[in-house]
mmCIF file of the C-alpha atoms, coordinates in Angstrom:
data_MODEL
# 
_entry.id   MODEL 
# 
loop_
_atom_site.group_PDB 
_atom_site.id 
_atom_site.type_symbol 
_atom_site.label_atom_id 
_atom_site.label_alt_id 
_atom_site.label_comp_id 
_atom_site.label_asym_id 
_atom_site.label_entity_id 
_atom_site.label_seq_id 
_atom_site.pdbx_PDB_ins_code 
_atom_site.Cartn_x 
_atom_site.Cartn_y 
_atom_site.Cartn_z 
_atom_site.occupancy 
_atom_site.B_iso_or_equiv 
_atom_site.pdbx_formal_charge 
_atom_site.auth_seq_id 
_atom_site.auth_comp_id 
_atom_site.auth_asym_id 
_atom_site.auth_atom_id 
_atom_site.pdbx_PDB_model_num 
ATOM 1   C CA . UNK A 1 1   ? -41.654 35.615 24.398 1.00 0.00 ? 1   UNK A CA 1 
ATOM 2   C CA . UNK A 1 2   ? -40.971 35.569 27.931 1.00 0.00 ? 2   UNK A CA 1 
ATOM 3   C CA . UNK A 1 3   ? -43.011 36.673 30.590 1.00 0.00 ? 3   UNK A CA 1 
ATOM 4   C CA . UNK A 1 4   ? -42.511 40.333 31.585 1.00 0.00 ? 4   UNK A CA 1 
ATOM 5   C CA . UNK A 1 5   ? -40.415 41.030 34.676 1.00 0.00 ? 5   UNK A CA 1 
ATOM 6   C CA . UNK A 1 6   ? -37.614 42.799 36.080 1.00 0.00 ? 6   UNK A CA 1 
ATOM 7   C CA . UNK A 1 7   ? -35.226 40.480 34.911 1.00 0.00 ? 7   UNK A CA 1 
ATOM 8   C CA . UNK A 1 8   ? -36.041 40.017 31.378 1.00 0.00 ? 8   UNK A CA 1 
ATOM 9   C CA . UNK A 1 9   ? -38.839 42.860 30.107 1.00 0.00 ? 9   UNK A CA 1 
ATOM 10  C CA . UNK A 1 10  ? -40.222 42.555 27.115 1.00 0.00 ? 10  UNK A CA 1 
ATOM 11  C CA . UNK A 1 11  ? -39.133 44.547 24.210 1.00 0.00 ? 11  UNK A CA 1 
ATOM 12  C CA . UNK A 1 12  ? -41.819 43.952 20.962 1.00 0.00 ? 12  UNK A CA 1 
ATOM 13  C CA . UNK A 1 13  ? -40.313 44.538 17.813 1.00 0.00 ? 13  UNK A CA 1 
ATOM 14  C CA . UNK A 1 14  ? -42.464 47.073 16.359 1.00 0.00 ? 14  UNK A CA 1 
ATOM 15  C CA . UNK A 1 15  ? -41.410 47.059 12.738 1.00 0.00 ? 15  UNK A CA 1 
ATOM 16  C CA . UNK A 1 16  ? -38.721 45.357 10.651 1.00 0.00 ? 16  UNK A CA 1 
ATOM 17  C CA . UNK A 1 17  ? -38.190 46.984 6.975  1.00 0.00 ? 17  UNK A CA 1 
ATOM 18  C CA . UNK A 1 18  ? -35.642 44.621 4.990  1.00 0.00 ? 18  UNK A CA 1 
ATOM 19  C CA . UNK A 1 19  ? -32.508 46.454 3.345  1.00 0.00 ? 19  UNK A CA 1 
ATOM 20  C CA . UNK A 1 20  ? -32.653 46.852 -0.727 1.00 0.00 ? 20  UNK A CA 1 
ATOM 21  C CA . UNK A 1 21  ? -28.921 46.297 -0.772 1.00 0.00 ? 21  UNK A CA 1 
ATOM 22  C CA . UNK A 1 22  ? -26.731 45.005 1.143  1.00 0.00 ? 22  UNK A CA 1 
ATOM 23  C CA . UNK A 1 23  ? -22.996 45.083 1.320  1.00 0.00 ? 23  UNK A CA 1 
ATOM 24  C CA . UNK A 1 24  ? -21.429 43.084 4.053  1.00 0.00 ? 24  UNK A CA 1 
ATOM 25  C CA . UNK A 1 25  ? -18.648 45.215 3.799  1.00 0.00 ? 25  UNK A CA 1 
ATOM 26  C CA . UNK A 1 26  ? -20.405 48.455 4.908  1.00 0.00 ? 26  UNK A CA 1 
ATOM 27  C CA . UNK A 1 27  ? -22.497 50.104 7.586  1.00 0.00 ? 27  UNK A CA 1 
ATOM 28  C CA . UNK A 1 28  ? -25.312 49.014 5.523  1.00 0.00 ? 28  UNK A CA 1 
ATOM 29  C CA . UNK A 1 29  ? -24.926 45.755 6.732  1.00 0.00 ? 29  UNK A CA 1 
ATOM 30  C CA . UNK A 1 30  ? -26.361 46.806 9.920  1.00 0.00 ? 30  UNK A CA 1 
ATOM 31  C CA . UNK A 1 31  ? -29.724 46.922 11.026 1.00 0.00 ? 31  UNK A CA 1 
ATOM 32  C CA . UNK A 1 32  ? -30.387 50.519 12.240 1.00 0.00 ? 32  UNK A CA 1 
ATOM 33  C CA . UNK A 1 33  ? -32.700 50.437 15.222 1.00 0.00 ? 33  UNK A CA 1 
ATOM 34  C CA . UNK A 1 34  ? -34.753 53.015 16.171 1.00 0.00 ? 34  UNK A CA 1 
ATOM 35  C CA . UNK A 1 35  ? -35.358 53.427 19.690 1.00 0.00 ? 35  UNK A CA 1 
ATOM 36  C CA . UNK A 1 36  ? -38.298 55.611 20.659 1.00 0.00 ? 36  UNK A CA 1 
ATOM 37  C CA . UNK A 1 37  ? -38.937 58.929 23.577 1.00 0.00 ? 37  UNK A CA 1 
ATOM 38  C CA . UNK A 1 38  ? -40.477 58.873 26.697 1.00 0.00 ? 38  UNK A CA 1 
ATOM 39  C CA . UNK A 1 39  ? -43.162 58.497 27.135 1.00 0.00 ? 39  UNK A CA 1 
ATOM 40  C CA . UNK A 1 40  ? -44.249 57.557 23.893 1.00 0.00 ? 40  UNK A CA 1 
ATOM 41  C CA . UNK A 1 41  ? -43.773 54.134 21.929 1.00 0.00 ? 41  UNK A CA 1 
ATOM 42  C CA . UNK A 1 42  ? -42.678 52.966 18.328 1.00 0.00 ? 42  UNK A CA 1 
ATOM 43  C CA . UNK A 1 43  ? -45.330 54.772 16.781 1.00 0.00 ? 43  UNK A CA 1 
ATOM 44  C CA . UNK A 1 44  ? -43.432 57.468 16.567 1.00 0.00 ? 44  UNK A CA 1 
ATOM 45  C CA . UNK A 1 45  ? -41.390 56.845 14.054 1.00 0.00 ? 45  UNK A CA 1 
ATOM 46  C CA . UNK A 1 46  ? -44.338 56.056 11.367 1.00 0.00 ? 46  UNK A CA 1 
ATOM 47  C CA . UNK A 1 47  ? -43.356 59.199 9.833  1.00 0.00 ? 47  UNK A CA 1 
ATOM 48  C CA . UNK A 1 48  ? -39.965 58.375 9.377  1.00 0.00 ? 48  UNK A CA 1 
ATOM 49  C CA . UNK A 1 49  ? -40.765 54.377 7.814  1.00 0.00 ? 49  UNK A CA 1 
ATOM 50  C CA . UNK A 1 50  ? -43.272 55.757 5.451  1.00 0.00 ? 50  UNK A CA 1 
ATOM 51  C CA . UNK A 1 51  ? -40.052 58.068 4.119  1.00 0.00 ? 51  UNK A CA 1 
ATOM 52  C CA . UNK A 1 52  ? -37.613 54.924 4.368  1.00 0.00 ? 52  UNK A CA 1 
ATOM 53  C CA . UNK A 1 53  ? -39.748 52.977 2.736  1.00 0.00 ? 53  UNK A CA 1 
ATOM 54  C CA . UNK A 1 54  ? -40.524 55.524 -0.275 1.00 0.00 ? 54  UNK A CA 1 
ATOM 55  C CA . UNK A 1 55  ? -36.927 56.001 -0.925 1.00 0.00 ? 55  UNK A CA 1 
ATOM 56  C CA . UNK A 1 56  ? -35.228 53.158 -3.094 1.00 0.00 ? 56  UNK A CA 1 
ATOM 57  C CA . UNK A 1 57  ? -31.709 52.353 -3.056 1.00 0.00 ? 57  UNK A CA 1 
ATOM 58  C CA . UNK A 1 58  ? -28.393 51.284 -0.538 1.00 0.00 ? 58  UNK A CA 1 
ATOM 59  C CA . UNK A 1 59  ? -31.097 51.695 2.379  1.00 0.00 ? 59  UNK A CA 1 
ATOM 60  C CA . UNK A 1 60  ? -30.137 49.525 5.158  1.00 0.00 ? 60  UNK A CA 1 
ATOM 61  C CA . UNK A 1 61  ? -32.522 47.370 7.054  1.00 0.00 ? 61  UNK A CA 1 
ATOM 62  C CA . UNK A 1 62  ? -34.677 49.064 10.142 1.00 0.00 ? 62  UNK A CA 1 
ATOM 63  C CA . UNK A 1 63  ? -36.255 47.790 13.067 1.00 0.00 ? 63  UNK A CA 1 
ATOM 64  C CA . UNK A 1 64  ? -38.596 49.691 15.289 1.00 0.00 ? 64  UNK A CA 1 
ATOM 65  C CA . UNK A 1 65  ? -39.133 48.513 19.218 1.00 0.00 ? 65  UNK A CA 1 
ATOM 66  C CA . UNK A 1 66  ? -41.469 49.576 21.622 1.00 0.00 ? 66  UNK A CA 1 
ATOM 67  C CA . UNK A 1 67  ? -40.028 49.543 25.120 1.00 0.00 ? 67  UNK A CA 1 
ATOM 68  C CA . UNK A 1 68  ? -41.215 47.520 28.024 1.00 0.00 ? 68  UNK A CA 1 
ATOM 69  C CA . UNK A 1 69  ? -44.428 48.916 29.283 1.00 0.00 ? 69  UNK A CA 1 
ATOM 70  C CA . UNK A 1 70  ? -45.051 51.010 25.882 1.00 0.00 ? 70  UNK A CA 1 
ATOM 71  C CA . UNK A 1 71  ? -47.094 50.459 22.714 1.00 0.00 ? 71  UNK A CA 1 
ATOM 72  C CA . UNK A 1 72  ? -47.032 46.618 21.833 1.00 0.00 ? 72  UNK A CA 1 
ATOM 73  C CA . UNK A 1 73  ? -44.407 45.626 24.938 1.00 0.00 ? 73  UNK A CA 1 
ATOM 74  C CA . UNK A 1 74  ? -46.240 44.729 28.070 1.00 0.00 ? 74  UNK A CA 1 
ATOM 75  C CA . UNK A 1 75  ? -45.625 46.246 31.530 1.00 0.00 ? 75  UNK A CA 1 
ATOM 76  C CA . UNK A 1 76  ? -43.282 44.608 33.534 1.00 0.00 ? 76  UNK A CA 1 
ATOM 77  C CA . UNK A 1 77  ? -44.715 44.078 36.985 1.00 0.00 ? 77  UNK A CA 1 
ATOM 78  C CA . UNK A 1 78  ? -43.425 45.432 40.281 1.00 0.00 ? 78  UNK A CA 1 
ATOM 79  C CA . UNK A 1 79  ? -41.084 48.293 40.229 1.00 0.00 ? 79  UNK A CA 1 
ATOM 80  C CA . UNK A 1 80  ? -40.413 50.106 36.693 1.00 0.00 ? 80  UNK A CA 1 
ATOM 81  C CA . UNK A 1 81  ? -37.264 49.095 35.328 1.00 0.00 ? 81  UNK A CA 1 
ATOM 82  C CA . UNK A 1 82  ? -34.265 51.028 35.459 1.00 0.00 ? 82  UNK A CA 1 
ATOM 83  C CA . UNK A 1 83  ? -32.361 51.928 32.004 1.00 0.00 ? 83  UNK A CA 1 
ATOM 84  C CA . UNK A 1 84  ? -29.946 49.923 32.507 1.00 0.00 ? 84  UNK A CA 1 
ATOM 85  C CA . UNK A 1 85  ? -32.768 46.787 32.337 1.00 0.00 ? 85  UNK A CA 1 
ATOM 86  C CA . UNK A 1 86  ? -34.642 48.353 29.212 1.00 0.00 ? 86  UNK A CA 1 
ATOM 87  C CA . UNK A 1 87  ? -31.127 48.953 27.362 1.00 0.00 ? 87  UNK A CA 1 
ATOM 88  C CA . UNK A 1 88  ? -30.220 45.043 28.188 1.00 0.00 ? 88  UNK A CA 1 
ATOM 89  C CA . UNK A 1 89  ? -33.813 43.970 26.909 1.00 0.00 ? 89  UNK A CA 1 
ATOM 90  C CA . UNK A 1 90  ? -33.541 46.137 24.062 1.00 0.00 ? 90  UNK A CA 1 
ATOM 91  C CA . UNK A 1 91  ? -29.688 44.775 22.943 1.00 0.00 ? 91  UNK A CA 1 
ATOM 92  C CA . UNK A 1 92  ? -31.233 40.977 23.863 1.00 0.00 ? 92  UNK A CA 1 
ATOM 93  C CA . UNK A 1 93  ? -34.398 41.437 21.846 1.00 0.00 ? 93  UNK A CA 1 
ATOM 94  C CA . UNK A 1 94  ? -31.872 43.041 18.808 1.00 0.00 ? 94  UNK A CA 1 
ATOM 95  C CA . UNK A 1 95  ? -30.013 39.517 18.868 1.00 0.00 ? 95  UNK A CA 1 
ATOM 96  C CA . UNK A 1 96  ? -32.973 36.941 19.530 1.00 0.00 ? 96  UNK A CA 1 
ATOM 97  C CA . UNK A 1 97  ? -34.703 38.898 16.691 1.00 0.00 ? 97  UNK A CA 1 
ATOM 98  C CA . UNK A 1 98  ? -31.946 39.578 13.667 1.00 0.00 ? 98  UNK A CA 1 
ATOM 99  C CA . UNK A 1 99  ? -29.136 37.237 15.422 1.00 0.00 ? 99  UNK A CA 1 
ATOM 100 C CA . UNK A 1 100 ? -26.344 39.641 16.130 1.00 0.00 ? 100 UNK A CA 1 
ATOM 101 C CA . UNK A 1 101 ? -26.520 42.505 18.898 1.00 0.00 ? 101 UNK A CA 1 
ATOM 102 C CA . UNK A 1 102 ? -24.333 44.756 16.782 1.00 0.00 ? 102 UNK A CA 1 
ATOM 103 C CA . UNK A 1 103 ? -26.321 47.382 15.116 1.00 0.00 ? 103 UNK A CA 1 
ATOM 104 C CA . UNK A 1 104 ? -26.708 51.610 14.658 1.00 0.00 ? 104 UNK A CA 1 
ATOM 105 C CA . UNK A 1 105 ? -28.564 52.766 17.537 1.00 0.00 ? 105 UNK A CA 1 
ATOM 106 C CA . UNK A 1 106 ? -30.824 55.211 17.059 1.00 0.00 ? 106 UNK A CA 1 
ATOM 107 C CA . UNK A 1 107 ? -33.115 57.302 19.566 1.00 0.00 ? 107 UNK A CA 1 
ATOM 108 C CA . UNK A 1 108 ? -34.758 60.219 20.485 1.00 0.00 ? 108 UNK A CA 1 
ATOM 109 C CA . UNK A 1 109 ? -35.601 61.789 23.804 1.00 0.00 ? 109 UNK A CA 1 
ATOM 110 C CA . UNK A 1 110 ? -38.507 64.280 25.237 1.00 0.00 ? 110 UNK A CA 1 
# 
């Protein structure tokens, strides 16, 4: 990981549930990333993995982040970043992590 600044927060991946099937032909194929509210952090979601996880079947794979500064992500120091920063981190973090930036974004807000 990289040290925690405005250039490059930190964005842990929180949670990464495998798919049971996957078609590379589909939207399956894509991880579906779940991108949590202010001002809370990946957490969140628990809820919602315990239910993906119960269910079997064509369930695509999920990854939960916390944002810089939230749950498992450090602070970055100095100013807080703006949203354009976070949403770079996240997409960065996305592609170190599974390889590919493409993905179903999903998120909530407060």
């Amino acid at each position: 990981m990289t040290p925690a600044n405005m250039d490059h927060p930190v964005v842990a991946i929180r949670a990464d549930i495998p798919a049971t099937q996957e078609d590379p032909g589909t939207l399956t194929a894509l991880p579906v990333v779940l991108l949590h509210a202010y001002p809370l952090d990946g957490s969140m979601w628990d809820a919602v993995i315990a239910e993906i996880e119960r269910r079997r079947g064509g369930r695509p794979r999920v990854i939960v982040v916390d944002l810089p500064g939230f749950g498992h992500s450090p602070h970055p120091h100095g100013v807080d970043p703006h949203l354009g920063i976070v949403a770079d981190a996240v997409v960065a973090a996305i592609a170190d992590h599974t390889g590919s930036s493409r993905a179903i974004w999903v998120g909530c807000s407060m």
